[in-house]
C-alpha positions as CSV (number, residue, x, y, z in Angstrom):
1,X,11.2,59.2,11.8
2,X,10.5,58.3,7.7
3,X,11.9,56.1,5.8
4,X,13.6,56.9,3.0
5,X,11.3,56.7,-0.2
6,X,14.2,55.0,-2.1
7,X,14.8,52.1,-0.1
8,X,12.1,49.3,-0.6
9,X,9.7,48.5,2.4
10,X,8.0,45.1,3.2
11,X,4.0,45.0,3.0
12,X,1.6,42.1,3.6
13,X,-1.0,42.6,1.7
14,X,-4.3,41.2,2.5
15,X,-7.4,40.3,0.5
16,X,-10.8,38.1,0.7
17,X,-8.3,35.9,-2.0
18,X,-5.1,36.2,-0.9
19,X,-2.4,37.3,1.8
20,X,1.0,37.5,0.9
21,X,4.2,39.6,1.8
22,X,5.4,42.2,-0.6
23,X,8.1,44.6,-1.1
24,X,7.2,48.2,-2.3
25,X,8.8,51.4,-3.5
26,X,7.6,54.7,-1.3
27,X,8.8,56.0,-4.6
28,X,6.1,54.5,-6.6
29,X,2.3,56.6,-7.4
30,X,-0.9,55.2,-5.8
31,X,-2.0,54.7,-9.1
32,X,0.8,52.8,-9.7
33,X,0.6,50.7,-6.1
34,X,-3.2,49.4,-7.4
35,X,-2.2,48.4,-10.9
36,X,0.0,46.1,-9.2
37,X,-2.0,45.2,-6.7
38,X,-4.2,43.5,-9.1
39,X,-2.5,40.1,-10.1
40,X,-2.4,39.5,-6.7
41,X,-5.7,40.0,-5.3
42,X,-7.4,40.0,-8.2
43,X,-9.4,43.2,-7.7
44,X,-9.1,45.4,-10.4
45,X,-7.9,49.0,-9.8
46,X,-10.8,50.9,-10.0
47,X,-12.6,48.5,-7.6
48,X,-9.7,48.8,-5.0
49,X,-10.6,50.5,-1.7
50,X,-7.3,50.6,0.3
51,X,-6.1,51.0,3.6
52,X,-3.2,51.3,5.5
53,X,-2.7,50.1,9.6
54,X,0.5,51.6,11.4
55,X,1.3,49.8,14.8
56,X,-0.1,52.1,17.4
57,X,-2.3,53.5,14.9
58,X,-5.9,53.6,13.7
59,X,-6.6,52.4,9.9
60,X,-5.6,55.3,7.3
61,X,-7.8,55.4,3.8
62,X,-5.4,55.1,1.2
63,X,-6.5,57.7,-1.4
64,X,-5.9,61.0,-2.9
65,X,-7.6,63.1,-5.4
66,X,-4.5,63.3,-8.0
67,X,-3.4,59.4,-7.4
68,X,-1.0,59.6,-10.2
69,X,0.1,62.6,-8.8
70,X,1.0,61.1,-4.6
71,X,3.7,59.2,-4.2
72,X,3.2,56.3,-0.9
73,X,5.9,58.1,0.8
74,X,3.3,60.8,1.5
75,X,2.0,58.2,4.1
76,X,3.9,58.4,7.4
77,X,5.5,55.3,7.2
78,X,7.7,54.6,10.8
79,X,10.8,52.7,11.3
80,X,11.9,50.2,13.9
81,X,8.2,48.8,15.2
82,X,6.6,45.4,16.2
83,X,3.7,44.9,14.6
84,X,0.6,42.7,15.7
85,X,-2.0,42.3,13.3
86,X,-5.4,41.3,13.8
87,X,-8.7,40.2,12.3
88,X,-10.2,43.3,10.5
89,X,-13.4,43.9,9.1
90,X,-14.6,46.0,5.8
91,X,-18.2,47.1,5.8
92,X,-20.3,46.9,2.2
93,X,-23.6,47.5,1.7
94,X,-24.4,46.8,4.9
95,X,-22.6,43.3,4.6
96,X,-19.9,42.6,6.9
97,X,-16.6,41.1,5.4
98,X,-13.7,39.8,7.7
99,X,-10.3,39.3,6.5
100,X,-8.7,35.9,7.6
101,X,-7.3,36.3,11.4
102,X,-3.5,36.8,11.4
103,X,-1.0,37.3,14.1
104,X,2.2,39.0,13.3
105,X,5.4,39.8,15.5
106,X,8.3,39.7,13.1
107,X,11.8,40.7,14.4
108,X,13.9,40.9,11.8
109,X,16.6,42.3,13.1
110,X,19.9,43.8,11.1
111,X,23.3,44.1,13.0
112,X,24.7,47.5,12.1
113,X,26.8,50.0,13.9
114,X,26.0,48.3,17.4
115,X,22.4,48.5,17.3
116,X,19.9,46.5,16.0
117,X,17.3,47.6,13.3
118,X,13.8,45.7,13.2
119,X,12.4,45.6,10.0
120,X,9.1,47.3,9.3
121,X,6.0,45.1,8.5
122,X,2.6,47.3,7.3
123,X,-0.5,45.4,6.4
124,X,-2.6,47.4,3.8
125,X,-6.2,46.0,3.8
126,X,-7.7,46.0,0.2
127,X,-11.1,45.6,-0.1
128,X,-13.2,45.0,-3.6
129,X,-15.8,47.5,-4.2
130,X,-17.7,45.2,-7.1
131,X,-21.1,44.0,-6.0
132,X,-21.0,40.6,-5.0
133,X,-22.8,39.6,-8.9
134,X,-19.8,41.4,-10.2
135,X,-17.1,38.9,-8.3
136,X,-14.9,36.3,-9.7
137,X,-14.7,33.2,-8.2
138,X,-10.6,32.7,-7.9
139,X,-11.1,29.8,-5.9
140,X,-13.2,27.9,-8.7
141,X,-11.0,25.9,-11.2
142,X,-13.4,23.9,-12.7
143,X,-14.5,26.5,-15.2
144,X,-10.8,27.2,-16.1
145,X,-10.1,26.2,-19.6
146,X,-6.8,23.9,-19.2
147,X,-4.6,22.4,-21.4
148,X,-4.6,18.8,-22.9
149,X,-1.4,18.0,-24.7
150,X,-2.0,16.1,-27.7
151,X,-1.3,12.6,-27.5
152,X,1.0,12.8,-31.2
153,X,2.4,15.9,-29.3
154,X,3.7,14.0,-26.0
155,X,4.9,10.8,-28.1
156,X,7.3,13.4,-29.6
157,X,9.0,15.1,-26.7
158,X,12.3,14.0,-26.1
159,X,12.3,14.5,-22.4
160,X,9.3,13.0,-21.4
161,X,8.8,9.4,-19.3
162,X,7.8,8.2,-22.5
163,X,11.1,9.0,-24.3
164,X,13.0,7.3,-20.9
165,X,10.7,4.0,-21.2
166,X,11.5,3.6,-24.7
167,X,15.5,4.6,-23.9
168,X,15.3,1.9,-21.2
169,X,13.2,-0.3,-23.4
170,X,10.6,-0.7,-20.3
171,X,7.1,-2.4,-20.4
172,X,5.6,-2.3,-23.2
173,X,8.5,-1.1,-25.2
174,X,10.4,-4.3,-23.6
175,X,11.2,-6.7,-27.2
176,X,11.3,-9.7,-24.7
177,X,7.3,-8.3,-23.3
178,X,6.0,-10.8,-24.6
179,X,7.9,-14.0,-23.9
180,X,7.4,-12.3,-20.0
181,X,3.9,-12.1,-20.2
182,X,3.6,-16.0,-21.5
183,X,6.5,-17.1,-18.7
184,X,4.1,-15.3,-16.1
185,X,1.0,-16.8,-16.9
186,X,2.8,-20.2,-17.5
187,X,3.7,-19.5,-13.5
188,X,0.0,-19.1,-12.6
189,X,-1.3,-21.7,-14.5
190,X,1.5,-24.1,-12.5
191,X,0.4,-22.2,-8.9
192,X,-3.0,-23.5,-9.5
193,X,-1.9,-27.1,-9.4
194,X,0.4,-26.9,-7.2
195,X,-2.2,-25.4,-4.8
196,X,-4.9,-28.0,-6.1
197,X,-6.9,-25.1,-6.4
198,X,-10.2,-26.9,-8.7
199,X,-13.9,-26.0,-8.7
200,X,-15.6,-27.0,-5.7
201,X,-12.8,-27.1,-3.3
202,X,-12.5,-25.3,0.0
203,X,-10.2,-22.5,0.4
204,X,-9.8,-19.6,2.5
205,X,-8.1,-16.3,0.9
206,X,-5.0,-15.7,2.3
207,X,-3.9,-16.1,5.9
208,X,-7.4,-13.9,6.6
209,X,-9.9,-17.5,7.7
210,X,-12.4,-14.9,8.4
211,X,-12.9,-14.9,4.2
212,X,-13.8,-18.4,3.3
213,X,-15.8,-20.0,0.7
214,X,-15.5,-22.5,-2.0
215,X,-13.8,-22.4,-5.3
216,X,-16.7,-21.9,-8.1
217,X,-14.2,-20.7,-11.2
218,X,-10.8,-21.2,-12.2
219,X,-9.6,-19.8,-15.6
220,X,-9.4,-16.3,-17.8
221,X,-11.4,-13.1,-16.7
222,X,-11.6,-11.0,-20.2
223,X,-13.5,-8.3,-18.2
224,X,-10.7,-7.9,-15.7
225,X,-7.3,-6.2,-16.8
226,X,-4.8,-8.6,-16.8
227,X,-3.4,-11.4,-18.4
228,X,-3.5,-14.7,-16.8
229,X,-5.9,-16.8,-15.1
230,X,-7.8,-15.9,-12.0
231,X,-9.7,-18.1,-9.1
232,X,-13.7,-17.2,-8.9
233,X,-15.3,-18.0,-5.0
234,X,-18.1,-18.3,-3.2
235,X,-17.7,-16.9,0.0
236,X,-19.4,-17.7,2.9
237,X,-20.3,-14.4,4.2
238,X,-21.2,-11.4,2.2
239,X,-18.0,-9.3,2.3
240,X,-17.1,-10.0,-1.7
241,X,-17.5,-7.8,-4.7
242,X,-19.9,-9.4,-7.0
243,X,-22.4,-12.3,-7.5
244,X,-19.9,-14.3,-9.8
245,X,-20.5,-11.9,-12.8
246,X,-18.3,-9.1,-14.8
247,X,-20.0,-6.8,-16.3
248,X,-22.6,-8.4,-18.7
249,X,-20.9,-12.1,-18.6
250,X,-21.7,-14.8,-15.6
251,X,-19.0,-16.9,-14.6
252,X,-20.7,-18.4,-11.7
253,X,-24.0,-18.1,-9.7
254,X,-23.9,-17.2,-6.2
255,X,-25.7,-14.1,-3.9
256,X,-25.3,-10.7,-3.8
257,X,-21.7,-9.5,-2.3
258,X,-20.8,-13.0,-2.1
259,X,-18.4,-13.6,-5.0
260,X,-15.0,-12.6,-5.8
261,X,-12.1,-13.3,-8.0
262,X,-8.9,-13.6,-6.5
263,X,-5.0,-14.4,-8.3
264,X,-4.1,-18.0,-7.7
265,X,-1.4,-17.0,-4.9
266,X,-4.0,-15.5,-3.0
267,X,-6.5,-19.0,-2.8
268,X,-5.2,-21.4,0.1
269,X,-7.3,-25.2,-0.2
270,X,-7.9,-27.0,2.9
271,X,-10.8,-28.9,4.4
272,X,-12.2,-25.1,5.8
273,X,-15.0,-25.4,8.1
274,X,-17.7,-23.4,6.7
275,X,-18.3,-19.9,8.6
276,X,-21.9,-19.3,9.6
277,X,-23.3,-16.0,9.4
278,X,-24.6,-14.7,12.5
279,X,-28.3,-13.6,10.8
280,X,-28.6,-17.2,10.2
281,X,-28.0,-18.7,13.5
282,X,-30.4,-16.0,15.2
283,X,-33.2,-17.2,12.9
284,X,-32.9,-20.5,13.5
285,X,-32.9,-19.8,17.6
């Protein structure tokens, strides 16, 4: 039993780029069916080799001589089936292609009249005919031109997160930013003697005693973003960041991997024992 060619029928189309489910007019040309065919897989037209897979049945070439001409009703297209759809494979040049592997066994199902209707699912497998020189890469973006809004362009746009921060008067549009920012490093500054955080002293950071060391800095990073004075250490193991320097500038001497700088609330002072490192204690057995 057919279809009728004015009712639209559900296809999942199928490429080496993309699979997606489509609806189609029987009433449509072939010629037609390929033109749109190409935003979605890419393939253009001409380079299209099409073909159609009925459950039950073998693979059907999708072409005609007069494609303008055909209509896809002229394909037996049949009603009310399951459909299980497997991996298939298009020959080119003697170079095997395989589709991505996809298992199908849609029942959509219709109540009307008493009986129920399951909708019809084809799979038309479109394979590109250019030589593999010839191919697009769709997968690639890093070619893709892409745009870069202007930066006088955004600051203009009423509905950006820029507008809302200045609305809200947030960070740095906040009038009373910088009264904050002084308050906040005023805090630190008290931290550190609260803490009696000074050069030399012991301290482990945080409630981790595995990282301790001794206290070789205390005062402003430049190189580091953020206000506010920071704690430079010595650690006793090599699981730090640095070897007391930023950048070009030196702030302290110590090895490789041993230094680090820490915010005040992070440096707890004690009489620390100091951790041995295992290399160390091997040598001297």
């Amino acid at each position: 039993m057919a279809l009728q060619t004015g009712r639209d029928i559900p296809l999942f189309i199928r490429s080496s780029n993309a699979s997606s489910e489509r609806r189609i007019t029987p009433a449509w040309s072939l010629a037609q069916l390929r033109t749109k065919l190409e935003p979605i897989t890419g393939i253009p037209p001409s380079c299209q080799s099409l073909t159609l897979k009925l459950p039950g049945h073998d693979e059907v070439a999708m072409e005609a001589q007069d494609e303008e001409g055909v209509q896809l009703s002229h394909w037996s297209l049949q009603a009310y089936a399951e459909i299980n759809v497997r991996k298939l494979f298009h020959w080119f040049k003697g170079q095997r292609h395989a589709t991505s592997d996809i298992r199908l066994s849609p029942r959509l199902r219709n109540r009307h009249e008493g009986f129920s209707a399951i909708s019809l699912l084809l799979v038309p497998a479109v394979t590109d005919l250019r030589p593999p020189s010839a191919l697009t890469n769709l997968t690639d973006v890093s070619s893709v031109p892409k745009y870069t809004m202007p930066v006088s362009t955004y600051e203009t746009l009423p509905d950006s997160v820029l507008a809302w921060k200045k609305s809200q008067r947030l960070g740095r549009f906040d009038p009373l930013l910088p009264e904050h920012e002084a308050e906040k490093i005023r805090a630190m500054w008290a931290e550190i003697a609260d803490r009696n955080i000074t050069v030399s002293a012991r301290c482990r950071l945080g409630a981790n005693s595995a990282r301790r060391g001794t206290v070789a800095y205390v005062g402003e990073v430049e190189e580091i973003p953020g206000k506010g004075p920071w704690v430079g250490v010595v650690l006793d193991e090599p699981v730090g960041k640095n070897d007391g320097s930023v950048g070009e500038r030196r702030y302290f001497t110590c090895s490789e991997k041993r230094g680090v700088f820490v915010r005040p609330e992070k440096v707890e002072v004690g009489d620390w024992g100091v951790l041995i490192d295992e290399d160390d204690e091997l040598e001297e057995l």
